[in-house]
Structure formats: C-alpha cells, structure tokens
C-alpha positions as CSV (number, residue, x, y, z in Angstrom):
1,X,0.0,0.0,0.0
2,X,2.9,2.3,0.9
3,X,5.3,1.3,-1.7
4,X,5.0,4.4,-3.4
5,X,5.9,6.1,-0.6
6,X,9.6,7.1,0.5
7,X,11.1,7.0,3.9
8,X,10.4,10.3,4.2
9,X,7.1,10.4,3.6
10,X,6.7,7.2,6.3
11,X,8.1,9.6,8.5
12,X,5.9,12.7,7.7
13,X,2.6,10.2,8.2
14,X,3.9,9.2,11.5
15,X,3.9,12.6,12.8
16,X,0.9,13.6,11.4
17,X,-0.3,10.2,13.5
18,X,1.2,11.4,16.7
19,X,0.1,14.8,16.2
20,X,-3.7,13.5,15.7
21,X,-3.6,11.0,18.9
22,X,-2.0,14.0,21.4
23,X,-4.2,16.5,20.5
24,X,-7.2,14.0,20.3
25,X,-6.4,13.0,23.7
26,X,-5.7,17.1,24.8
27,X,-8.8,18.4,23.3
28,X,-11.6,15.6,24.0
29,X,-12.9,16.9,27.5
30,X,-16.1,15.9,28.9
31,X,-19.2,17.5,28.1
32,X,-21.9,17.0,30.5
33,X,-24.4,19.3,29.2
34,X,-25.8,20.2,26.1
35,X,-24.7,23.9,26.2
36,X,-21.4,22.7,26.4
37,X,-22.0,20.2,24.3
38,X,-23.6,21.6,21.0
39,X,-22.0,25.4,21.6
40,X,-18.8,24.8,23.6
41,X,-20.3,26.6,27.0
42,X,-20.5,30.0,24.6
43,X,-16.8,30.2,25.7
44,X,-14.9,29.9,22.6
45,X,-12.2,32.5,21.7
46,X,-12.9,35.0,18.5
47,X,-9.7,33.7,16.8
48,X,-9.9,30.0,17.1
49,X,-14.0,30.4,16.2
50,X,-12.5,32.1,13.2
51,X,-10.3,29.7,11.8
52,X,-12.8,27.0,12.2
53,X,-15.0,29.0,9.8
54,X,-12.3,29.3,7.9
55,X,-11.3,25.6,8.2
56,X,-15.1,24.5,7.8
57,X,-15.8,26.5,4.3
58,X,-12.7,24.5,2.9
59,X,-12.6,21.2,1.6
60,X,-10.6,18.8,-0.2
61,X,-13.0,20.0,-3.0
62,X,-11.5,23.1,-2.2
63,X,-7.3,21.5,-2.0
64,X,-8.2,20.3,-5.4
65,X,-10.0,22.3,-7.2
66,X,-8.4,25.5,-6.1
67,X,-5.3,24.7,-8.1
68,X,-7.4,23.4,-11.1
69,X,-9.5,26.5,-11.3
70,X,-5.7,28.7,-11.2
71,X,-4.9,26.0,-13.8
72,X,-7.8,26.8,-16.2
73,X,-8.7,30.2,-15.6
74,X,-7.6,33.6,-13.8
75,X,-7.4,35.5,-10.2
76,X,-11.6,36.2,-10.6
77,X,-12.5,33.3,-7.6
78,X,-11.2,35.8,-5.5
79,X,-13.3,38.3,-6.2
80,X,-16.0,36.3,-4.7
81,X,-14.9,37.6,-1.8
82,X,-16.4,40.5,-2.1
83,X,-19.6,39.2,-2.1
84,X,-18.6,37.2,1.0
85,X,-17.9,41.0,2.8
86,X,-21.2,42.1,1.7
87,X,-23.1,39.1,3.4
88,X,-21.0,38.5,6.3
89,X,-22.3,42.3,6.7
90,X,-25.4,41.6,6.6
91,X,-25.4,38.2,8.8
92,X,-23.8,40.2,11.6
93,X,-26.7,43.2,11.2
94,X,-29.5,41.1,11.3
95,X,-29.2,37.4,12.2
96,X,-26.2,37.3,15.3
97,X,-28.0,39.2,16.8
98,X,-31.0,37.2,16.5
99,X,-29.4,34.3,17.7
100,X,-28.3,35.2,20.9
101,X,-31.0,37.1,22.0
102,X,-33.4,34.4,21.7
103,X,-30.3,32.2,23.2
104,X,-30.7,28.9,20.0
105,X,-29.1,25.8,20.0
106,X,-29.5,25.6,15.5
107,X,-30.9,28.5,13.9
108,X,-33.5,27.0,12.6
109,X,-34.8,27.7,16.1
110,X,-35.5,31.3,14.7
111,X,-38.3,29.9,13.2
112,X,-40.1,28.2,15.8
113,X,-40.4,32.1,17.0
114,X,-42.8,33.1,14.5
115,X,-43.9,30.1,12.6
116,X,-44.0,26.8,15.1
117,X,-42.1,23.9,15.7
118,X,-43.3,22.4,12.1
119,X,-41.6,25.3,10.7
120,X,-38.5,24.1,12.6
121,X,-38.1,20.9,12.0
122,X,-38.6,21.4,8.4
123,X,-36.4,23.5,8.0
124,X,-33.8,21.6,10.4
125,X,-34.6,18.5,8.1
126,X,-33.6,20.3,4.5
127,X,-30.7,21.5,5.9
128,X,-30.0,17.5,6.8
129,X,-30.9,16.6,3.5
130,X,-28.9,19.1,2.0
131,X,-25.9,18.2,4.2
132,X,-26.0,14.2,3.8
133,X,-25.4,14.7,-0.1
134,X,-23.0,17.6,-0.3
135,X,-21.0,16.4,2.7
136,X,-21.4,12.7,1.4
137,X,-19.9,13.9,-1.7
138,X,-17.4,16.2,-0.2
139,X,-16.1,13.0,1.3
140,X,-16.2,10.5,-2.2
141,X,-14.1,13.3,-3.4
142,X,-11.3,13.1,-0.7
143,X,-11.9,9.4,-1.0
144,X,-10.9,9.3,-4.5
145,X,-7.7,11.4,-3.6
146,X,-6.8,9.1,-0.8
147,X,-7.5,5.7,-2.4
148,X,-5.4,6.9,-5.6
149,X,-2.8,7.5,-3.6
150,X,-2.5,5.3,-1.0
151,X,-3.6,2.4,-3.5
152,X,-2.5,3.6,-6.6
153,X,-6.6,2.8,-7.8
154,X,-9.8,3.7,-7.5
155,X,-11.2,0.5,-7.4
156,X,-14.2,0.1,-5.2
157,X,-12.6,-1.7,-2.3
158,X,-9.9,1.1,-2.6
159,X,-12.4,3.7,-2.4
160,X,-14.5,2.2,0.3
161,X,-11.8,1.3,2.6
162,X,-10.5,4.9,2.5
163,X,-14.2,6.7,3.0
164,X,-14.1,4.5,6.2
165,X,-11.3,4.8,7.2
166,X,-11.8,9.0,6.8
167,X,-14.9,8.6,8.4
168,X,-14.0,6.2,11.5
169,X,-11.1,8.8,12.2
170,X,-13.4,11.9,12.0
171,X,-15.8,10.3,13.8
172,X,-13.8,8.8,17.1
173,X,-11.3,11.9,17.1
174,X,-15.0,14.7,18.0
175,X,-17.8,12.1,19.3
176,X,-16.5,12.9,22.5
177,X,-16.1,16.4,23.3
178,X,-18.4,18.0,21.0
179,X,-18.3,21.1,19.4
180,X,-15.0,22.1,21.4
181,X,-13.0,19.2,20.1
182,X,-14.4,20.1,16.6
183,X,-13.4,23.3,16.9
184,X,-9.6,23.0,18.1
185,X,-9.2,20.2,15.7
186,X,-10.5,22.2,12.5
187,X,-7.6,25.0,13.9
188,X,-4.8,21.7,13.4
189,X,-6.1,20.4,10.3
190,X,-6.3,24.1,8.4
191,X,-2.5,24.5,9.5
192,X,-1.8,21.1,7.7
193,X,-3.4,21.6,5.3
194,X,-1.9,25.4,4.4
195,X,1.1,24.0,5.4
196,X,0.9,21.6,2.2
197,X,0.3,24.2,0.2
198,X,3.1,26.0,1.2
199,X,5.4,23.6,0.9
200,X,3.8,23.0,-3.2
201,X,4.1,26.4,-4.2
202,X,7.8,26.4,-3.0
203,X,8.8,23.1,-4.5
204,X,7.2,24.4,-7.5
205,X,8.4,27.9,-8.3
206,X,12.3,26.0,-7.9
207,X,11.5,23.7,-10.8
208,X,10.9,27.1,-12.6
209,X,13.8,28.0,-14.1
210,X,13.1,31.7,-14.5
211,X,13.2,34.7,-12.4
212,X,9.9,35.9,-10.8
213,X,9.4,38.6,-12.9
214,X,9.2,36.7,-15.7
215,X,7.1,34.3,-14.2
216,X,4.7,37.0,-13.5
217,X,4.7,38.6,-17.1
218,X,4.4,34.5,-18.4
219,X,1.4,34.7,-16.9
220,X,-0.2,37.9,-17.9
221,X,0.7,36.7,-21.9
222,X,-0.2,32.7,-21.5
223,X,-0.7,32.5,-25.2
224,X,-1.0,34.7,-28.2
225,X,-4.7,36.2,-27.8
226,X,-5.5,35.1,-24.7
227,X,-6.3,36.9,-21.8
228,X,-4.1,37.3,-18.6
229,X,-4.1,34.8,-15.8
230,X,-3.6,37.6,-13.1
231,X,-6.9,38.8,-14.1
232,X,-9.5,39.6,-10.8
233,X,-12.3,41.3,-12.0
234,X,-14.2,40.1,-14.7
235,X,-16.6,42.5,-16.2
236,X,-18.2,40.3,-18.8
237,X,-22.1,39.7,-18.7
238,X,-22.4,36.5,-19.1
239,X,-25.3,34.4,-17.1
240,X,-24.0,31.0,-18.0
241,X,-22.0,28.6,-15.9
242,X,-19.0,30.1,-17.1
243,X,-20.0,33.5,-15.9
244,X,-20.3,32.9,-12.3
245,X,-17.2,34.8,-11.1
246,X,-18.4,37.6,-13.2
247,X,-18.6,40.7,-10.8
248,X,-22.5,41.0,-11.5
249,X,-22.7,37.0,-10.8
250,X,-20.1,38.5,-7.5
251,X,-22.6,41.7,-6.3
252,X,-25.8,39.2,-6.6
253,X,-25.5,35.1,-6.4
254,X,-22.5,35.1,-4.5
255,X,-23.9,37.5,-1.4
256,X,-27.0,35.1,-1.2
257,X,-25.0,32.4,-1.4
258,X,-22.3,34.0,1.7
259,X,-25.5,34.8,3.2
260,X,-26.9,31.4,3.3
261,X,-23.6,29.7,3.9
262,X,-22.7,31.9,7.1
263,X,-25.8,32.9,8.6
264,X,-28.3,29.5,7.9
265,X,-26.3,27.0,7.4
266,X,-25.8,25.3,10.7
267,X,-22.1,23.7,10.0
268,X,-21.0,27.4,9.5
269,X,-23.2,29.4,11.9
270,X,-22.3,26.5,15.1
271,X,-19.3,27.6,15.5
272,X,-20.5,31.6,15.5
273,X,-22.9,30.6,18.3
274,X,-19.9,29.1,20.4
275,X,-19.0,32.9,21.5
276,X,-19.2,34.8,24.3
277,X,-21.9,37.3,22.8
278,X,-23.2,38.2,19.5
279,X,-20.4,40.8,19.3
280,X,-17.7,38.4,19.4
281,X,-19.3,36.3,17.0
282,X,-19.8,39.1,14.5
283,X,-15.9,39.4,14.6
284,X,-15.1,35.9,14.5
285,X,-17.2,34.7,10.9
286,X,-15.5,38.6,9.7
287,X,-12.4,37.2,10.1
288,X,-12.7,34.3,8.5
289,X,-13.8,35.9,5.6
290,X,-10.8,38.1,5.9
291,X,-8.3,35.0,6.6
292,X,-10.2,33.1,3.4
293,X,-8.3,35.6,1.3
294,X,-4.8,34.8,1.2
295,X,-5.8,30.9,1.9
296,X,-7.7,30.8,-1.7
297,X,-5.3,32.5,-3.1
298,X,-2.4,29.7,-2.0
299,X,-4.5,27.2,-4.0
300,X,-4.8,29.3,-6.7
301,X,-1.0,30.3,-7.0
302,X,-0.5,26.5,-7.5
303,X,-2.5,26.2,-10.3
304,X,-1.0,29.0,-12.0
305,X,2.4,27.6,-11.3
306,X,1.3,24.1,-12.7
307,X,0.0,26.3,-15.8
308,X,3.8,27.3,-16.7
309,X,5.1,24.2,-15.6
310,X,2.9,22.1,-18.2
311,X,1.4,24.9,-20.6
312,X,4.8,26.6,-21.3
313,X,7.2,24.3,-23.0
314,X,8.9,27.6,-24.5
315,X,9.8,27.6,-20.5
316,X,9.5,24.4,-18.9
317,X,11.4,21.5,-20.8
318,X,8.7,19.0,-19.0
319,X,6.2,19.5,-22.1
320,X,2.6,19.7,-22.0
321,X,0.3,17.2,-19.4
322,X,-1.2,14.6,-21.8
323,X,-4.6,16.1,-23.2
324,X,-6.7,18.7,-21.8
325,X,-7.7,16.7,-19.3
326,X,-4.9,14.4,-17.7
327,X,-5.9,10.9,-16.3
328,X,-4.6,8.6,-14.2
329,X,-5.4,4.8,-14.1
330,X,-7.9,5.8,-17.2
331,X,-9.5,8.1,-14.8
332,X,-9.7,11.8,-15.5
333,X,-8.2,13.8,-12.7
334,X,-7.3,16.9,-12.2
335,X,-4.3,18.8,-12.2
336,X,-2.7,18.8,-9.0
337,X,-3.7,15.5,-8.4
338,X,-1.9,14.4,-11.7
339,X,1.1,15.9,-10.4
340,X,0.7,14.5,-7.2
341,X,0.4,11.2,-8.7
342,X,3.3,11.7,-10.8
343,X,6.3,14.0,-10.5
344,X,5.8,15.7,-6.8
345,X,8.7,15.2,-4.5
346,X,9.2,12.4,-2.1
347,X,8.3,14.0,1.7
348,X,5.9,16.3,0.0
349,X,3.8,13.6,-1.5
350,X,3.3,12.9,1.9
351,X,3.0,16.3,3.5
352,X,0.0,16.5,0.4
353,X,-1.8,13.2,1.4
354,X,-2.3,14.0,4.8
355,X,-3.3,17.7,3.9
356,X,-5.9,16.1,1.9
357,X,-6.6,14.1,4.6
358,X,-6.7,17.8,6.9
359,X,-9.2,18.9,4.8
360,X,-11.7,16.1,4.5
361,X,-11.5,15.9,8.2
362,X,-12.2,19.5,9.1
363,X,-15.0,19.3,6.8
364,X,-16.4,16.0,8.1
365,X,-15.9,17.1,11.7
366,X,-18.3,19.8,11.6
367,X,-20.7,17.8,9.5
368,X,-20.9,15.5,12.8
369,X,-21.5,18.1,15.0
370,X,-23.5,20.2,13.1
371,X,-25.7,17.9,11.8
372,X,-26.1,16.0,15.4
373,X,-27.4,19.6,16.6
374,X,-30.2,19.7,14.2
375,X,-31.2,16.0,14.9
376,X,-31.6,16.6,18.4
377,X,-32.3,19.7,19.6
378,X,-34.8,20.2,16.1
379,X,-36.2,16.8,16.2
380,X,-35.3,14.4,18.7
381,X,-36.1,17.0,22.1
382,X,-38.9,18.5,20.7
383,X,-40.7,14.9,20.3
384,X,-39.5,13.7,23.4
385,X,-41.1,16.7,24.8
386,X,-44.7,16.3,23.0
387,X,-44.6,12.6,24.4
388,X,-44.3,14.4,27.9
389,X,-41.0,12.9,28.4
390,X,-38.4,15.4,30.9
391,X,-34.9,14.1,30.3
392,X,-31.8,15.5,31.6
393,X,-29.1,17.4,29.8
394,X,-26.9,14.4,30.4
395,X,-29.1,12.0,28.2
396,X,-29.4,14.7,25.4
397,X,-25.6,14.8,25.4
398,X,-25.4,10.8,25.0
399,X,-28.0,11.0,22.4
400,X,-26.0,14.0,20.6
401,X,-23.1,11.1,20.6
402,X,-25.2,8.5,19.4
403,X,-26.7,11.4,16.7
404,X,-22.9,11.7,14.8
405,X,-22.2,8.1,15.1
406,X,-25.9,7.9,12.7
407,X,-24.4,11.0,10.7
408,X,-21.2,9.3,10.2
409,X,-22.7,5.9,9.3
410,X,-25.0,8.2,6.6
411,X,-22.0,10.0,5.2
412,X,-20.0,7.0,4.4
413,X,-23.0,5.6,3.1
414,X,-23.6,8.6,0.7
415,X,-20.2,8.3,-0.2
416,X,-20.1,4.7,-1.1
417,X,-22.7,5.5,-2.8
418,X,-21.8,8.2,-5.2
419,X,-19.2,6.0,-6.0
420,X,-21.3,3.1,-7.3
421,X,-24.0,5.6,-9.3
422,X,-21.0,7.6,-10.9
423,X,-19.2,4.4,-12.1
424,X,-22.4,2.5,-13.4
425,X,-24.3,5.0,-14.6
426,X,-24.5,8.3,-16.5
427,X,-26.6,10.5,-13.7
428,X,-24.1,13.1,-13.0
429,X,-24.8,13.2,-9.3
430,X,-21.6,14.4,-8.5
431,X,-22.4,17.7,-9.8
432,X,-25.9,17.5,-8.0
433,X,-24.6,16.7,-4.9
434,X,-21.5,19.3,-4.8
435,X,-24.3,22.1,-5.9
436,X,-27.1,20.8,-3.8
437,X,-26.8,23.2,-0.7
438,X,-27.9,26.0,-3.2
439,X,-31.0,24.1,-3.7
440,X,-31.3,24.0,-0.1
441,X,-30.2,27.7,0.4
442,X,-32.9,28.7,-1.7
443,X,-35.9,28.2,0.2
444,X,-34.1,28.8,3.2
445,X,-33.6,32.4,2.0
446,X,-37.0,33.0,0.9
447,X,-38.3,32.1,4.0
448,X,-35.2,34.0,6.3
449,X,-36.0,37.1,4.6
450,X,-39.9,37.2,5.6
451,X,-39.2,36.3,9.0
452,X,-36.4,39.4,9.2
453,X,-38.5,42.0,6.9
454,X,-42.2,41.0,6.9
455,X,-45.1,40.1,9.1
456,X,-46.6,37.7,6.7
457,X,-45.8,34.2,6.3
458,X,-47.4,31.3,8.2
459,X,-46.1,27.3,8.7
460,X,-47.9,26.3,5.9
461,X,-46.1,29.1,3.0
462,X,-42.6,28.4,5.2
463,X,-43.3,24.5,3.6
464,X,-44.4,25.3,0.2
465,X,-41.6,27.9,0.6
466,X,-38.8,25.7,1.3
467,X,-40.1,22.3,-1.0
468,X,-39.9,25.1,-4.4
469,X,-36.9,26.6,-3.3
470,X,-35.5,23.2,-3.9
471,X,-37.4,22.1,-6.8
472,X,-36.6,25.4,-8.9
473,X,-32.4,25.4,-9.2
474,X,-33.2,21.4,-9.8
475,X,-35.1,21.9,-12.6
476,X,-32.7,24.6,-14.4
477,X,-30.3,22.0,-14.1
478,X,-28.6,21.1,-17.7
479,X,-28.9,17.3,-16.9
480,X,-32.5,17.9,-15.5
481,X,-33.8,19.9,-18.7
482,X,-32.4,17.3,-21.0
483,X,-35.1,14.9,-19.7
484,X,-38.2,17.4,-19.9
485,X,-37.4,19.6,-23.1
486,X,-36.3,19.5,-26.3
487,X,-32.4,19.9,-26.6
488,X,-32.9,22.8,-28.4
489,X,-34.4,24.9,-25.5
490,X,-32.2,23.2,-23.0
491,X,-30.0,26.4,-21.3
492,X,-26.9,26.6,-19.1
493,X,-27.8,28.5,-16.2
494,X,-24.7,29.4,-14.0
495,X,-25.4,28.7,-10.0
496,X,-26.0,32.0,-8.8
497,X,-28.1,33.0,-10.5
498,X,-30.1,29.8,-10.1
499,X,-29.8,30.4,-6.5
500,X,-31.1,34.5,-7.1
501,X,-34.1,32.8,-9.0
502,X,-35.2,30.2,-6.7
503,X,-35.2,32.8,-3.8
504,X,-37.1,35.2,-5.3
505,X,-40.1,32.7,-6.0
506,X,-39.3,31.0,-2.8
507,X,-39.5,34.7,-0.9
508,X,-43.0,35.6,-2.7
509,X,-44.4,32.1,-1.7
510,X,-43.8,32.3,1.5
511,X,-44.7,36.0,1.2
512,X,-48.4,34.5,0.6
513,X,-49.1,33.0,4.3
514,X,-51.0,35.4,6.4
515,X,-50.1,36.0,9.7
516,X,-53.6,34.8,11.2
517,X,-52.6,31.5,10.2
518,X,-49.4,31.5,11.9
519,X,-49.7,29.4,15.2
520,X,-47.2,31.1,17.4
521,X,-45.6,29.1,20.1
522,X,-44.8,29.3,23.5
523,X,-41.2,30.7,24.5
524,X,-38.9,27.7,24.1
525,X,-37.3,26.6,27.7
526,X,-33.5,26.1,27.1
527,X,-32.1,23.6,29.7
528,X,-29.4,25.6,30.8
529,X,-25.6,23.4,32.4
C-alpha cells in the first residue's frame, strides 16, 4: 500500500499520526451538558472560532479544485470575496444578533419564533438533506484522492476502505467532546493543510527555471490572444455557468449564497454561536472571511504555477500534461492531483496526502457536530417533549453522541454511494450533490427574509416555501432539462443565479401566508448546564 511512498514520507505520516492522537487525547474533555456540548459553553475564543470557519468553508474539493480552477482560468474566484464581505455584513446586522438574544441551540430555532415547531423541523430537516449529499460527496471526493494515492486505484474496495477509514477517524477523534473538540481540531487540520500548500508552491516555483518577474509577465501573456491569468475582476455579462465569477454573478448570487452559507447554514453558523456574545461572533465569521483571502489564493498560485510548468514548453522543458484533461489509471483527474500522482517530491507527497486528509476531516468534523445539533435539539427534544417525556441534559448529550455516530454511518454511506451511481451510470450526481446546498439555500432564503423584513408568512407558506426553493435550481439544471425539453431549449444556467431565481419565487411564496394562520408558540425553555 505504501510502496509508493519514500522513507520520508513514512516519517511525515507518523507525525501527522502522533500529532492526531495528542491532540485527540488534549482536546476531548467531557461534556456533560448540552450547552457545552452543541455550543462549547459559549466560551470559545474569537480567533480560534475564526479559523474554524475558515477551516469548515474549505474542503478537499477546495485542496483540489483550487489549483485546477488557477490552472484553467484567472485571479476572478477571488473576487468572490467581495460578495462574502457584503453578506458576512449583513449576517452580523440582522441574524447574530437574533441568535443570541433568543439564546438557540440551531438556527433553525428562529423559526419556531414566529412560525411553530413544524416550521422548525422542516427547515432543520432540508438543511439535513442538503448536508448528507454535499457532505457525502465532499467526502467521495477526498476518498478518490486518498484511495489513488494510497492504492494507486480507485477500485471500489480502494475507495470504500479509505471513505471509512476518513470517516472512523473523523468520527472517534470529536464524538467525545463535542463542538469544542471540533473546533480546536479544524484550527490543526487548516495549518496542515496550508502547510501543504506552502510547501507545493515552494517546490514548485524552484523547478521554474526563470526569475519571478518573468514568471509574472508568463502569466499575464499565457498565449498569443488570450487573456491574462492575473486577471481579478471580470466585467463580462455572461449568465451561463461560465459566468459565475463575473462581478454582477459576485454583487448578486454570490452575497445570497455567503448569506446562506454563514448565517443559515448550521455547519457554519455553530461555530459563530460558540462565542461569548453576539459581538464576538460578528468578529469571528468577519475574520474568517478576511483569513479566506490569502488561503484561496495559495491554491490558486498552484495552479497557476502548474499552468507554466505544463502549458509553457517555450519555459519548462517537462512539455505539456497529456490532453486537456490528464488521467490517471484511465480516470480523468485533475491537475494537482496528476502531479501529485506523478512527479511531486518524495516528503511532499506525503506532506499532500495527509493535507488532503486535513481537509476532508475539518469538513467532516463539523458535519458530525453540526448535523447532530439539528437531529436533536430540532427533532429528537422536541418529540420527546410532545410525548411528555423530561430528560436531563446528560441523556441529550449521550444522544447527541449517538446522533454523529448515525451522521457518520449516513455520510460514508452517501459516499459509497456516489461512487457506485458515478461508475455505473450516467446520472451526473456528482455535480448535484456538490451544488445541492444551493438548492437548499434557496428556500431557506425566501423564508429567512420574511421572517427578518415582513409580518406575513405562516407554517404552511414556510413548507411550500422551502419544497420550491429546492425544486426550482433542480429543474434549471442542464442534466434535469435534458429529460423534460427538447435539446434545443435546454439552457446553461450558472449557479448563482439559479440560486437569485429560486429565492425570489421561494421569498413571494412564503410571502403569501398570512399572519392569522401563523400558530405562534410558547417561548422555548432552554435547559441551561
């Protein structure tokens, strides 16, 4: 299994072993209580809160894809920031606040305010189903990555002994102290995993052989015609999939989507809650967004630097990466990972793996957590409750335990899973399940917005609300048209503004309720430690 691997790459997953078991064993405390549980006793610090955002919004989607889109485009992905600015904005103005005042466990809680507890748990339970795929998927991805290294395949047995063994680590090192452990650990894995990329983008520019101002002007004249690679604001209208980082795609999509992502979106917002006051919390998810920057830009720089080392020949003596698309094993892959697979370093080929590793576990770490929030304080408490059943915080924290042992156990399931209907069949579900939190986020905005700027609404528009918020970005999916019109009429759509369309119908659906037929609810008691 390791016989690709050097002595020093042994050497480097040994550490990153040792480093896993002490801190596993320094930052798993007890958590008797579902306070301390679920939101870390509202004692976090701002700064470690804020890398765990940071930490959480990456992926080893993000470890390798970051280089590929730098490979195949420009500087315009960071632009997206800017619509991250606006909404973190506009998360701190209106929904922090919120949250801490009425004192919630998810924020889906905000709803029971106003709407009732089917409001809730509805909402709790698209978030759930939005998670399980994109999350499930997340993780087939890393799979892929670690199975094609470690095994030199991607044969199904490789594949599923890596998801598990991905998930059995994510899942032992946080089932024990909660959204603390989560927290600290997503702080190690993001300086593994920016520690990779470090160490690329060094090994890289060496192999270079020109100085870096000519590496700079390489890039701003790729080829004869062709537009610079240091480009960061992209002008062009253009509503297609190839538009998205457009600054008009930036200014609209990408704020509802930041908006979403940070303010309803209870693997991002958790971590915001675990503060001290809605103050700190405001600074913590600002931060992130701030610390995002020069992270996304690391990935980036490495696929620009894999652009010269296989697009240049006129520089590099290496020659061109065979075909547009390189493969490995007759599977397409992308870039970085071809040159992982292929020409990187011994020591750094290890120092990679386990980033990739880094980031599939920061990512599946808050899953756990996040998702074990919603299925008990949304949907498990609640019906205990209506049966008339008074448990104490203690059995809510075992059953919080027991809830990311399910979520695991549905993750690696999902995971297996994409695996299977990708290889067999030609349903693109990888691309629905990367892109299916936008058709959750959808409904979820509609129906956020009415709550913040309206009195109408009622539990039964929140529904309808949230079930057309998904149903809308499905159906302006390219695969999705192909069944139900004529190829001619079938139109690519980019994200955002799939995501601008579905929240505007969802927002005047759930616009429709009156308030009469709102059944308010009685203040929700909150079991305090």
């Amino acid at each position: 299994m390791l016989g690709q691997y050097s002595f020093a790459d042994i050497l480097v997953f040994v550490a990153y072993g040792l480093v896993l078991l002490g801190s596993g064993w320094l930052f798993n405390r007890k958590s008797s209580s579902t306070q301390d549980y679920f939101l870390g006793g509202n004692k976090m610090s701002m700064w470690v809160v804020a890398i765990s955002v940071l930490a959480t919004s990456q992926s080893a989607a993000t470890f390798l894809g970051g280089p590929d889109q730098g490979y195949r485009g420009d500087l315009t992905y960071l632009a997206t920031n800017i619509g991250a600015f606006i909404a973190v904005g506009f998360v701190a103005l209106f929904l922090i606040p919120k949250f801490y005042e009425q004192r919630v466990y998810t924020v889906y809680e905000l709803l029971e305010q106003r709407f009732g507890e089917r409001a809730k748990r509805e909402a709790g339970l698209m978030y759930l189903f939005g998670r399980v795929f994109a999350s499930g998927a997340r993780l087939y991805m890393a799979a892929i990555a670690v199975a094609m290294i470690l095994f030199g395949n991607i044969d199904a047995d490789s594949v599923i002994t890596a998801t598990l063994l991905l998930t059995f680590i994510g899942l032992v090192y946080t089932v024990y102290g909660g959204i603390r452990t989560v927290i600290y650990s997503d702080v190690l894995q993001a300086v593994v995993y920016v520690s990779a990329a470090i160490a690329v983008i060094i090994v890289l520019y060496n192999a270079i052989p020109v100085s870096f101002g000519e590496l700079v002007s390489a890039l701003q004249n790729p080829a004869p015609g062709e537009p610079s690679k240091l480009t960061l604001i992209d002008t062009n209208v253009d509503f297609s999939s190839s538009g998205v980082f457009n600054i008009w795609s930036v200014l609209t999509g990408f704020v509802l989507l930041n908006i979403a992502a940070f303010g309803l979106d209870q693997d991002m917002t958790q971590r915001v809650l675990t503060c001290k006051d809605a103050k700190e919390g405001s600074k913590a998810i600002l931060m992130s967004v701030v610390m995002v920057i020069p992270v996304m830009l690391l990935f980036i720089i490495i696929g620009l630097l894999l652009f010269i080392y296989y697009q240049r020949p006129d520089i590099m003596a290496s020659g061109q990466a065979d075909g547009p698309v390189p493969t490995f094993a007759g599977e397409a892959v992308t870039i970085f990972m071809y040159y992982v697979l292929t020409e990187i370093p011994a020591g750094v080929r290890g120092l990679v793996t386990i980033g990739i590793i880094a980031a599939a576990l920061s990512t599946l770490n808050s899953g756990l957590n996040s998702m074990s929030s919603v299925v008990i304080q949304d949907i498990y408490r609640p019906w205990q409750q209506r049966k008339g059943k008074q448990y104490s915080d203690e059995h809510y924290v075992k059953a919080g335990r027991v809830g990311m042992a399910v979520v695991a156990a549905a993750l690696g399931l999902m995971a297996c899973l994409c695996y299977y209907w990708q290889q067999y069949t030609e349903t693109p579900l990888l691309q629905f399940a990367l892109s299916v939190m936008v058709f959750s986020y959808s409904g979820l905005l509609g129906v956020y917005f009415v709550t913040l700027f309206s009195k109408r609404g009622s539990s039964r528009s929140v529904t309808t609300a949230l079930v057309v918020g998904f149903f809308v970005p499905l159906v302006m999916q390219p695969y999705t048209q192909q069944l139900l019109l004529p190829a001619d009429w079938v139109t690519d759509i980019g994200f955002t503004w799939q995501l601008m369309i579905g929240t505007a119908i969802s927002t005047l659906i759930c616009l429709v309720g009156s308030q009469s037929n709102t059944a308010p609810t009685n203040q929700r008691k909150v079991s305090e430690a």
